[in-house]
N, C-alpha and C positions, 0 to 999 in steps of 0.2 A: 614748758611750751614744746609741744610736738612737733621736731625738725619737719620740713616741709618734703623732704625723701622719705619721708619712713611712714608706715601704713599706718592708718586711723585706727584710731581705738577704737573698738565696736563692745556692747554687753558683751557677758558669757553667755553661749548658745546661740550666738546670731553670728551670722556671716554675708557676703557678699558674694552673685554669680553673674558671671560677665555672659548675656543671652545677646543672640543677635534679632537684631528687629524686626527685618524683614520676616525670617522664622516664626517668630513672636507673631505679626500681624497677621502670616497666613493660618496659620493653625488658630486665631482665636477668630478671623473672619468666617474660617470653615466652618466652626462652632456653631457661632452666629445665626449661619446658613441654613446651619442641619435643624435648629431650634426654632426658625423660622417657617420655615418646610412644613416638619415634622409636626409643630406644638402650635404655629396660628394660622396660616396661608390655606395651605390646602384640604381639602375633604378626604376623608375617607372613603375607599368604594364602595366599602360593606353598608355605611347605615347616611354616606352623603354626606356627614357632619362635617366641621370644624368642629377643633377641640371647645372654643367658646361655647360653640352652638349646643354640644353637645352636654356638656357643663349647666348651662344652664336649663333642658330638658329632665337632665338629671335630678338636679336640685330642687328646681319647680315640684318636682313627684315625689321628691321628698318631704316639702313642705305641704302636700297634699293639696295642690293648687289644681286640683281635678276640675274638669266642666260642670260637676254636680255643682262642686261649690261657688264660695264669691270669689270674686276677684281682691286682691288686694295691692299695693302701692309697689308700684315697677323696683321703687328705689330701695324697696323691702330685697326685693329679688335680688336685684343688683348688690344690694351687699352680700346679704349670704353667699351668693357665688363669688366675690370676690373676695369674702373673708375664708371661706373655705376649700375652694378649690379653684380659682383662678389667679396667680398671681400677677397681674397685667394692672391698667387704670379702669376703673368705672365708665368711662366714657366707652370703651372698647367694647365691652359687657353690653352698656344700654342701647348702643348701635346696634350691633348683632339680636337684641331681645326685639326692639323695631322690626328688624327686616324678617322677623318669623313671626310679625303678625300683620304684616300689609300684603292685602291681597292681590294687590297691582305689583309686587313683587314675586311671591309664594304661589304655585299653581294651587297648591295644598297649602294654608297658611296652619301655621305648627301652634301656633299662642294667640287668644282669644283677646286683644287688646279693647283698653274701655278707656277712652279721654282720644284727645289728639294725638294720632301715631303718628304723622306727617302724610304729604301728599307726595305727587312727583312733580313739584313747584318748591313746596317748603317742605322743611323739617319738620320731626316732632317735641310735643313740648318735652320739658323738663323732667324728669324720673320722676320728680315728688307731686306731677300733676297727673299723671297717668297709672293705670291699674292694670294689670294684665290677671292670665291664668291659662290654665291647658286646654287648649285642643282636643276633641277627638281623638280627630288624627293623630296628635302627637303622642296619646295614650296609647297607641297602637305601634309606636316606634320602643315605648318604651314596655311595652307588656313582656311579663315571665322574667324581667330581671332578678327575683327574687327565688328563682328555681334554679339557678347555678348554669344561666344559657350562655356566658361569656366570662371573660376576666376581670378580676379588678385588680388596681394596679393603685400604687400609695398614692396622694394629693403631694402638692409642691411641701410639704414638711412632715411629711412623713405620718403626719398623725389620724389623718383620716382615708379613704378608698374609694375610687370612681371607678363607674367601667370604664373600660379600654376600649369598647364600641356598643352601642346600645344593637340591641336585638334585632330593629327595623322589618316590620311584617309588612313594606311595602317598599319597594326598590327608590328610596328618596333622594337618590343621586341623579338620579332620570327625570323623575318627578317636579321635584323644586328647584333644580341644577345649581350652579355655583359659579362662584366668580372668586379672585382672590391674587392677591401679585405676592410672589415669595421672593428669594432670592435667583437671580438667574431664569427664575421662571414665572407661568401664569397661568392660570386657570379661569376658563370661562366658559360654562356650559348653559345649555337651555332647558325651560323646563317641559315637561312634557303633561301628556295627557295620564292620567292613572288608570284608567280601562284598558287603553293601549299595550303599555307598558305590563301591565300585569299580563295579558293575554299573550306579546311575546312572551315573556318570561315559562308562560305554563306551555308557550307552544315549544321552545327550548329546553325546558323541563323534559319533554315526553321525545324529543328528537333534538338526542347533544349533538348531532351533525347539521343541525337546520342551516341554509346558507342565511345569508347577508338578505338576498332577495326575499326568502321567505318571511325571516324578520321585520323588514319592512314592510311586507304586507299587513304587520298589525299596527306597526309603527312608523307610521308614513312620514312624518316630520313634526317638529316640533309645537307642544301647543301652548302658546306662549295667555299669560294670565289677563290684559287686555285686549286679546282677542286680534282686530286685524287681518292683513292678508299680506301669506309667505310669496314675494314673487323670485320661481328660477328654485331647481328643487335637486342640480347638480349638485351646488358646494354641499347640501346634507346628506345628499349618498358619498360622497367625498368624508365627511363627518363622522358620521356611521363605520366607512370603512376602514380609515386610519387616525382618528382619532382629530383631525381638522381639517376646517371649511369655512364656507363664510354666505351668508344668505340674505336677502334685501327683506324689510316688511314695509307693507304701503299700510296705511291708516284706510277705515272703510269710510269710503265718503259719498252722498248718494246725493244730487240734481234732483232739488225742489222747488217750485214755483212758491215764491218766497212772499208775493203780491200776484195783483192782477197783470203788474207789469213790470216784474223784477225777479229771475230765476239767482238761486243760489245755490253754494255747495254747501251740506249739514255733513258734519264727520260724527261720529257717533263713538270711531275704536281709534284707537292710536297705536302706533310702533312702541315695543317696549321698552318698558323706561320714559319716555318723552311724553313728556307732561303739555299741557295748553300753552300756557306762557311761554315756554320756550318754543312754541311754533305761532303764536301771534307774535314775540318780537322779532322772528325771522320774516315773517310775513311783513310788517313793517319797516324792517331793514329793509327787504326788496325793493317794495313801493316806493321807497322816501328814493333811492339808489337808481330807479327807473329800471332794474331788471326784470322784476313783476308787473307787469301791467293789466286792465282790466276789473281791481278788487276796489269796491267802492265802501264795505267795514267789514270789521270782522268783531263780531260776538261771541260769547265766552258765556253762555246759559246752561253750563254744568252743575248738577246742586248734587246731594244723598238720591235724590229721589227716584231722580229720574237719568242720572249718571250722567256721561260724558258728553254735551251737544255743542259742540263749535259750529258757527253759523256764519259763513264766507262772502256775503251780499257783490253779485259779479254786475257792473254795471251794462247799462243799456246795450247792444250791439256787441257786447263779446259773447264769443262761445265758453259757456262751462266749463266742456272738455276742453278747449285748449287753455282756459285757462290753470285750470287741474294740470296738465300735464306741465306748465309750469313748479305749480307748487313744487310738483313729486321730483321735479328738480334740483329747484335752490332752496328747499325748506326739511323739515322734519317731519315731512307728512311721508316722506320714503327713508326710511334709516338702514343702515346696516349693520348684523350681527355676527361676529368673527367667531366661530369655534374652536375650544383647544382644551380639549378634554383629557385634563391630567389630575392623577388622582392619587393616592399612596394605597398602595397594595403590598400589605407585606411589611408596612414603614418606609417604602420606596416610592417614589413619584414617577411613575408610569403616563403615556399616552396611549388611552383605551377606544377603540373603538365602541360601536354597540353591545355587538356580540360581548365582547370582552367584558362590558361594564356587568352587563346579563351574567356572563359566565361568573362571575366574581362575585355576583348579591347572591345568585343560589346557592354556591358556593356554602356562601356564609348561612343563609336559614338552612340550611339542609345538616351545617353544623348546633345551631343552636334547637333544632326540632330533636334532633338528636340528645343532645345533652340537656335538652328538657325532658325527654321521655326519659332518661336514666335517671333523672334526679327522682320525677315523678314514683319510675316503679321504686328506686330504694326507698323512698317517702311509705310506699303502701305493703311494702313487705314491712319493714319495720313495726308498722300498725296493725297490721294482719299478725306478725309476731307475739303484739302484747294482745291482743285479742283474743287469742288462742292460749294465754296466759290465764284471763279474763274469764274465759268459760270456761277450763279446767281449774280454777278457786270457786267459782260458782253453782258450779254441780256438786261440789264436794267442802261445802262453805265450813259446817259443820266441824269438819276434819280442821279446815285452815285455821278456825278461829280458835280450835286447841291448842296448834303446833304454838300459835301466835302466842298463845295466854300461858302456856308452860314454856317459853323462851328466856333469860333471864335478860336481853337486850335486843336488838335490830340485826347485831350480825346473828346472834343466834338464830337468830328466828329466820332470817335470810336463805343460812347453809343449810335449815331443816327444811325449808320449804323445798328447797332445790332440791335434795334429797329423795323426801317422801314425794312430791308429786313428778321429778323430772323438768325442771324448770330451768331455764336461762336466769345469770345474776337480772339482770333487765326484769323478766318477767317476775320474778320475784320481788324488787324493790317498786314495780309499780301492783303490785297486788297489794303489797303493805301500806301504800296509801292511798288505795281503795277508803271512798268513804262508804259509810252504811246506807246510806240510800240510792246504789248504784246493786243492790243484792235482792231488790224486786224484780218479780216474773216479768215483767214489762222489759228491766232491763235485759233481759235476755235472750226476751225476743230481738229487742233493737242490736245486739250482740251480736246473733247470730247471723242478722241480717248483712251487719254492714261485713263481718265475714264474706257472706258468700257477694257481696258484692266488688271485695277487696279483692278477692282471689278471679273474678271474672276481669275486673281493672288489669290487672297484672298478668294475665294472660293474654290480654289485648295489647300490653305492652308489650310485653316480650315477641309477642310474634311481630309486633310493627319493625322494634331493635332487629330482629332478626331476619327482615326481609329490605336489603335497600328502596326497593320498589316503592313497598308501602309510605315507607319514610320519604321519596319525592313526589307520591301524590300527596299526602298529608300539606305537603309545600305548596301546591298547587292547587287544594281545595283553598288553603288558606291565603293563598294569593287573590283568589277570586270572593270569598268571604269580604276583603279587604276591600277591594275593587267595587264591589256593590256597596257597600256601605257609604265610601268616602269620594267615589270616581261618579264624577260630571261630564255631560256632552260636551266634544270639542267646539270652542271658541274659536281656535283660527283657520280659516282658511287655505287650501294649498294650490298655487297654480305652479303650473309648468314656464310660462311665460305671462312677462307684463299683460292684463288685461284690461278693456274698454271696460270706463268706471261703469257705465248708466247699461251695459249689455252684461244679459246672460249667455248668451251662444256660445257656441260654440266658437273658435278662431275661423274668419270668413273676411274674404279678400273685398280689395274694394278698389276701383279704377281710377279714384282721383286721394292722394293723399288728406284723413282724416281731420284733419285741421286746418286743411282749406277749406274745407264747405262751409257758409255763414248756416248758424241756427236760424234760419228763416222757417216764417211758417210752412206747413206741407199738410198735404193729404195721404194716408195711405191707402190702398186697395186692395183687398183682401179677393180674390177671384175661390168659385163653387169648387174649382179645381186644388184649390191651396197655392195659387200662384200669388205672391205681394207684390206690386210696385211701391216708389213713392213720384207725388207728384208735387214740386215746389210750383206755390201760387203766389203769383204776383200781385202787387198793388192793386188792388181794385176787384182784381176775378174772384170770386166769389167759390168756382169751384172747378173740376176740371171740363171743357167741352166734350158734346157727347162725339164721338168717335165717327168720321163720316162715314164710314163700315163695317158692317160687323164683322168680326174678329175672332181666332179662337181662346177659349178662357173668357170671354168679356162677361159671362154671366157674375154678378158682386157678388159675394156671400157678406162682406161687413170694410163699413170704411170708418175711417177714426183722425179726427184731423189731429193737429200737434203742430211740433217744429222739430228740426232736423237732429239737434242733440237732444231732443227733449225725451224723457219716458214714457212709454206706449205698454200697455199690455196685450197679452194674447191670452183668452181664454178656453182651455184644453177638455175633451172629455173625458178626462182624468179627473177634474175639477179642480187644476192647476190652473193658478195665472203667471205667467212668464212676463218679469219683464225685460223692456229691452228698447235700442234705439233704432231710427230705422236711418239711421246717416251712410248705413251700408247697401241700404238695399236699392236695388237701379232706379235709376229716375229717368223718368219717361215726361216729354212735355205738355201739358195741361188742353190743347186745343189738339191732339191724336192720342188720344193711350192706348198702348196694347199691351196688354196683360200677359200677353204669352212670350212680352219679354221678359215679368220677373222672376224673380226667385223663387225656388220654392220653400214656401215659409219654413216647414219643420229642419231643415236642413240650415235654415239663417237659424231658428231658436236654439238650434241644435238636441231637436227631440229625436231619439233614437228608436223611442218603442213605438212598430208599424199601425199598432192599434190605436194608438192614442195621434186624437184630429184635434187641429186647429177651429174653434168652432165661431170666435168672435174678435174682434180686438176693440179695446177699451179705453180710455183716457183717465189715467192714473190724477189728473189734476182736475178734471169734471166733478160738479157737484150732482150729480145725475147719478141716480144707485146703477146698479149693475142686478138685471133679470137671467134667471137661469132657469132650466125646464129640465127636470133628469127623464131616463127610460123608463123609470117605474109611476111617473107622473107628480113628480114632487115638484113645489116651485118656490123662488126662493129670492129676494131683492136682497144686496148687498150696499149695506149704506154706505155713500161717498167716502171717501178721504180715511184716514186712521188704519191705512193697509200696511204687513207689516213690513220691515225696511230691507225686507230677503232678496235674492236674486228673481226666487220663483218660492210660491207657497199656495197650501189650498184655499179656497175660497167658497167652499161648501164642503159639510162636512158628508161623504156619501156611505149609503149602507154599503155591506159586501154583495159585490155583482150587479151593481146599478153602474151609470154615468150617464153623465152630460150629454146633452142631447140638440142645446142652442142656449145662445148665452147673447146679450143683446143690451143697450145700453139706452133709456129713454124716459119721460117722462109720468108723470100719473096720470096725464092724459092717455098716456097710449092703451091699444088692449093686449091683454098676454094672451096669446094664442097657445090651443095643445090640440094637432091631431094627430090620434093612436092608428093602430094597426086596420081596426075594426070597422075605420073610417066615421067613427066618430070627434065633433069638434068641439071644443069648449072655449070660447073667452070671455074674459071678464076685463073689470077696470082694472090698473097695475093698483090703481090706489086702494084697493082689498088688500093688496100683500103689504104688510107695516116691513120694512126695510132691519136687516140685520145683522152682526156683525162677520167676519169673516169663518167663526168657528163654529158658526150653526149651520143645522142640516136641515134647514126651511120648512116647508108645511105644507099639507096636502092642497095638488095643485085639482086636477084631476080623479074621477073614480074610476078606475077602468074595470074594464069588464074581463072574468080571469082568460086566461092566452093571449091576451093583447098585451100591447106595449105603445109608449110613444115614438112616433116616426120625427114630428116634427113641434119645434118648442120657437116661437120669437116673440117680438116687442110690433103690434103694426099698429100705424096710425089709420083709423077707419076711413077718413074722406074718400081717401084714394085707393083702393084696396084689391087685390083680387086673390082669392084660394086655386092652388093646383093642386088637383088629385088623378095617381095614376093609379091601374089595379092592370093585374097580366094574372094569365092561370094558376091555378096553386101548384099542378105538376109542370109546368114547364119550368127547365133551368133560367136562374138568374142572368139576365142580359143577352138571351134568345129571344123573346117574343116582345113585340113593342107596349103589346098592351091597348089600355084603353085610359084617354085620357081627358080632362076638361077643365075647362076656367071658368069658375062663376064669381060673382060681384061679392066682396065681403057682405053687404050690404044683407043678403039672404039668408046669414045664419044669424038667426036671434042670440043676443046675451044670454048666459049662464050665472047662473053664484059659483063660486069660487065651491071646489070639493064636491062635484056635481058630473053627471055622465056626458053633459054635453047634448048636439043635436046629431045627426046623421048628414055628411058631407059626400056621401057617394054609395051608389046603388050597385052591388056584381051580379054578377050575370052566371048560369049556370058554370061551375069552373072556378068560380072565382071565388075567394074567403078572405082575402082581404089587401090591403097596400100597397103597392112597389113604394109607392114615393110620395110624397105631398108636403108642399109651401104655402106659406100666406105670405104678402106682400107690395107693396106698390106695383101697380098699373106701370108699362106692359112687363108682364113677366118674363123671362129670358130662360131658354132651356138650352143645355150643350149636353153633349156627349160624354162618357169618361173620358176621352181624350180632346176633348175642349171645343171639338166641331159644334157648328150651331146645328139646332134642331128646331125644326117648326111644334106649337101648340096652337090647339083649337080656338078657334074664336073665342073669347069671353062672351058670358052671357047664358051660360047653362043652368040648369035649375040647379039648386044644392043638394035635390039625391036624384040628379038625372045618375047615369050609369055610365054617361061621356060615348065617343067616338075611336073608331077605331085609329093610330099613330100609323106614321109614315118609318117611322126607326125609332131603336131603344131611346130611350132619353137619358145619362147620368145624373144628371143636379139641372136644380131651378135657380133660379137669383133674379134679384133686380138687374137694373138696366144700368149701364154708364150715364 
């Protein structure tokens, strides 16, 4: 028995070391860390990957899981990578193989998945129910691996080789971004647009001193894969500049008249990441909690088809918008995205900004186009070498086949050939296994050819190696190859500041805070001047009183009723329709209006270009099509409802150098009027024009006669009717002479067919060739000034090719009357 003081018997060769633990626990935590970091967390800058991710791009291309072919069983994949180079769980693997092929994750998704990948609600199924396979795209991270463009480096047992970063011929750290917590740290980036991205990159390529500013000018912010809208665009120049920041996304949600008597909010994009369900149980949390108030249901009419539609049913008497502005509150219809873009550069985990990230992928392709082109030319000198073998056996066959036949083995015959014709070992061992059907004249043409075309390759290599230059455009053609291929129109939106959901404008002030004004009904008024009011009608008024005197502006060009949050269109001679609310625009009261207090319109839409007028405004919820007239005489009805869900889009499609001329909203009753330059007039019934969708470019309205053009295009109801035509000298300047002017009865011009010259509306007088001006339109007509003074017009009652009377002052615009 071993006294209880004396040391334990231990085997021979084994012993006992007294370690301290703390020592012990830091040094294996460190490990830990650096294996964590290093081998699963983070991406790399060069190709964006994780090691997983990477692994299994790898592997997929090995087992030739290309887009040509099929798909095959995830849980196939999943093994291979984890029998072969992943030593981790399968679960970790199927994850990662998921989130590189859902496209609500992936701007670019890398793996073509087939069965349930999951939603941003649920999960996906099972490995052994789901198939996946390559991408494109992802063939395009992985191309020229087999050309010597990177390292490999052994798998976890030493017995097989992965690369050390795949090739990446499109900067997919930017691209797809990344997310990943390691030890001590985390990584969370956004993804972007690939056209963007690529074009910095080439604009970087050609100027390594580009600033921050200029970058962003190709890369304005993040373009995230459900689309949405960025509000607040500091924390991403923040981002950009050091590497984090932090930015808000609002979900796009557009004010629809849901019934005849029930508006609602329809969401269409959501903040990333945030799935339906978790923003209808927020919505419902609100309600039940009485923080939300206003939501009477909320629908969830999302399928494949027709993609994302949440439908927010706001009951009677509340506002939309203020109800919206709750949500974007207490719910996930506004989320927020934290930046912190860290990355391993080097095998070190860096915080990169833009630039940096940019600096670091060219970096890298500018290395791998490089050592593709060397592999390249060593590959074509080598074969140009035994070709050159090839035609010197060939020419002299005769000879070879002697040394060959008097040799007593292979070496003999080897050192004689080398000998007699001056041959390389190389070129001599593949002349000896020359078969004989390679010693036809044919082949020797094909010989000589691919010669001279070996030695043209290789000269084009060599100077590319030889000139840095070549070698970063080469990077930069093939940035933009990549870029057209796989790079889609941005999805998300960018504002500077929160904006009015149901407004395109521009930011425009308003004298009573937005969310006290009830959605009540309203009137807008559109004045010849471009002046808008609105006017809220009360119970009962029907419309507004006409004004006890006349005013300046008060001539109408187009009114549109609605309500106060509700959407309103403007139609532009662009052949844009804008939409927009008029909850900002002055409100004037209904028994005085005066127009020359409102706004002026292009300045509320926030149209910039001086050319482009406000020609109509519309009702986006009317079943009433919408009439257009262009300058070249086309006409054009835009059938009701199914416009698309943009801020602003066209609504006729126009050739180059026409536009819009009058845009007007009414029924088949009405007639479409067109008078040209020429002063001739044409209308017809609206009901000849068959109603069309937003992307056509309508059909011949009028024929005009050639140098004319259309002056004036509307919608008039005949009862009531009258034409004004004005004519002034051909040589006198515009808005010097008053002219000659008249009002005759619609009544006088006979109907047309539709594509027809029309009749004659006005007679000139020597001097005269053609228009200043002319309206059709309810009885009494209204004339003002350019600057909005009233102007007197002739009696009605002129013949329809009298020649008119002479005017008292210029006239600018006609309209109807308040």
């Amino acid at each position: 028995m071993t006294p209880p003081d004396s040391p334990t018997a231990l085997p021979a060769g084994e012993r006992i070391e007294d370690v301290d633990v703390s020592t012990e626990m830091q040094g294996s935590f460190l490990e830990y860390a650096y294996s964590v970091i290093y081998s699963r967390a983070l991406p790399d800058a060069r190709d964006g990957l994780k090691p997983v991710q990477r692994r299994i791009l790898y592997q997929m291309n090995e087992m030739g899981l290309r887009p040509d072919r099929g798909h095959v069983k995830s849980a196939r994949v999943v093994g291979d990578v984890m029998g072969r180079l992943h030593p981790h769980g399968d679960g970790a693997i199927y994850d990662a193989l998921v989130r590189l092929a859902q496209d609500f994750t992936m701007r670019v998704p890398l793996v073509d998945g087939h069965g349930n990948f999951g939603s941003l609600d649920d999960g996906p199924a099972a490995p052994r129910y789901t198939e996946a396979r390559m991408q494109a795209a992802a063939l395009a991270l992985v191309e020229s691996l087999d050309e010597d463009v990177v390292d490999f480096v052994p798998n976890y047992d030493n017995q097989l080789t992965q690369p050390e970063v795949l090739p990446a011929a499109f900067p997919n750290l930017l691209v797809n971004g990344a997310s990943g917590i390691a030890v001590g740290m985390a990584t969370n980036m956004a993804p972007h647009n690939l056209i963007e991205v690529a074009a910095a990159a080439r604009h970087l390529l050609e100027n390594p001193e580009a600033t921050l500013e200029e970058l962003m000018a190709y890369v304005p912010g993040p373009d995230l894969p459900t689309g949405g809208t960025i509000v607040g665009l500091d924390g991403i120049r923040d981002a950009y500049r050091a590497g984090r920041g932090s930015f808000k996304t609002r979900a796009k949600v557009s004010i629809e008249q849901l019934s005849a008597r029930r508006a609602g909010l329809v969401v269409t994009e959501l903040p990333y990441l945030v799935g339906p369900e978790k923003v209808i149980e927020k919505i419902k949390d609100g309600v039940q909690s009485k923080k939300i108030t206003g939501i009477a249901d909320v629908t969830d009419l999302t399928d494949r088809k027709n993609g994302l539609r949440l439908v927010i049913g706001i009951k009677t008497g509340f506002s939309p918008q203020a109800v919206l502005e709750q949500l974007y509150r207490l719910t996930p219809l506004e989320d927020g995205f934290s930046i912190n873009n860290v990355a391993l550069v080097e095998g070190r985990p860096q915080t990169l900004g833009l630039r940096e990230m940019l600096r670091v992928y060219l970096d890298h392709r500018i290395r791998v186009v490089t050592r593709r082109s060397q592999y390249r030319l060593a590959r074509r000198q080598e074969r140009l070498h035994l070709v050159d073998g090839l035609l010197i056996a060939i020419l002299d066959i005769d000879e070879v086949i002697q040394v060959v036949r008097s040799s007593d083995d292979t070496a003999q015959a080897r050192t004689r050939l080398m000998e007699v014709f001056d041959l390389s070992q190389l070129q001599a061992d593949y002349i000896l296994e020359l078969q004989l059907r390679r010693l036809t004249r044919f082949s020797r043409i094909e010989l000589e050819t691919e010669r001279d075309r070996l030695r043209a390759e290789i000269a084009e290599l060599e100077a590319l190696l030889s000139d840095p230059g070549r070698i970063r455009t080469q990077v930069g053609d093939e940035l933009d190859e990549v870029a057209e291929r796989f790079g889609t129109p941005r999805r998300t939106l960018l504002t500077e500041a929160g904006v009015n959901v149901a407004a395109s404008a521009s930011s425009r002030k308003s004298s009573a805070p937005s969310l006290e004004i009830p959605d009540a009904p309203t009137l807008v008024l559109l004045s010849t001047t471009g002046r808008a009011v609105r006017v809220d009608l009360a119970d009962g008024i029907d419309g507004p009183a006409a004004a006890t005197r006349r005013s300046k502006h008060d001539a109408i060009l187009s009114t549109v009723r609605g309500t106060t949050r509700g959407e309103l269109g403007a139609v532009t001679s662009r052949g844009r329709l804008i939409r927009f609310t008029p909850v900002d625009l002055p409100s004037v009261p209904a028994n005085s209006v005066q127009l020359g207090a409102g706004a002026r319109i292009a300045d509320y839409l926030g149209i910039t270009d001086k050319k482009e007028r406000v020609l109509g405004l519309v009702s986006l919820t009317s079943d009433l099509p919408i009439a257009l007239g262009t300058r070249s005489g086309v006409v054009k009805r835009v059938a009701a409802g199914g416009y698309p869900n943009r801020p602003d889009f066209e609504i006729i499609s126009l050739k180059p150098g026409d536009e819009l001329v009058g845009a007007a909203q009414g029924t088949d009753s009405d007639e479409l009027v067109f008078i040209a330059s020429d002063s001739q007039l044409l209308h017809f019934s609206a009901s000849q024009v068959r109603p069309q969708g937003v992307a056509a470019g309508g059909m011949a309205g009028i024929n005009l006669a050639t140098g004319s053009e259309v002056l004036f295009f509307g919608a008039v109801d005949p009862a009531d009717a009258v034409v004004v035509t004005i004519s002034t000298p051909a040589e006198t300047l515009a808005g010097t002479d008053a002219g000659r002017g008249k009002v005759s009865h619609f009544a006088e011009f006979p109907g047309k067919g539709r594509a027809t010259g029309g009749v004659r509306s006005h007679s000139f007088l020597k001097g005269e060739s053609s228009l200043a001006l002319a309206w059709a339109g309810p009885a009494p007509a209204r004339a003002i000034s350019a600057d909005g003074a009233a102007r007197a017009l002739p009696e009605p009652g002129a013949k329809r090719d009298a020649s008119g009377t002479p005017l008292d002052a210029v006239i600018g615009s006609v309209g109807r009357p308040l």
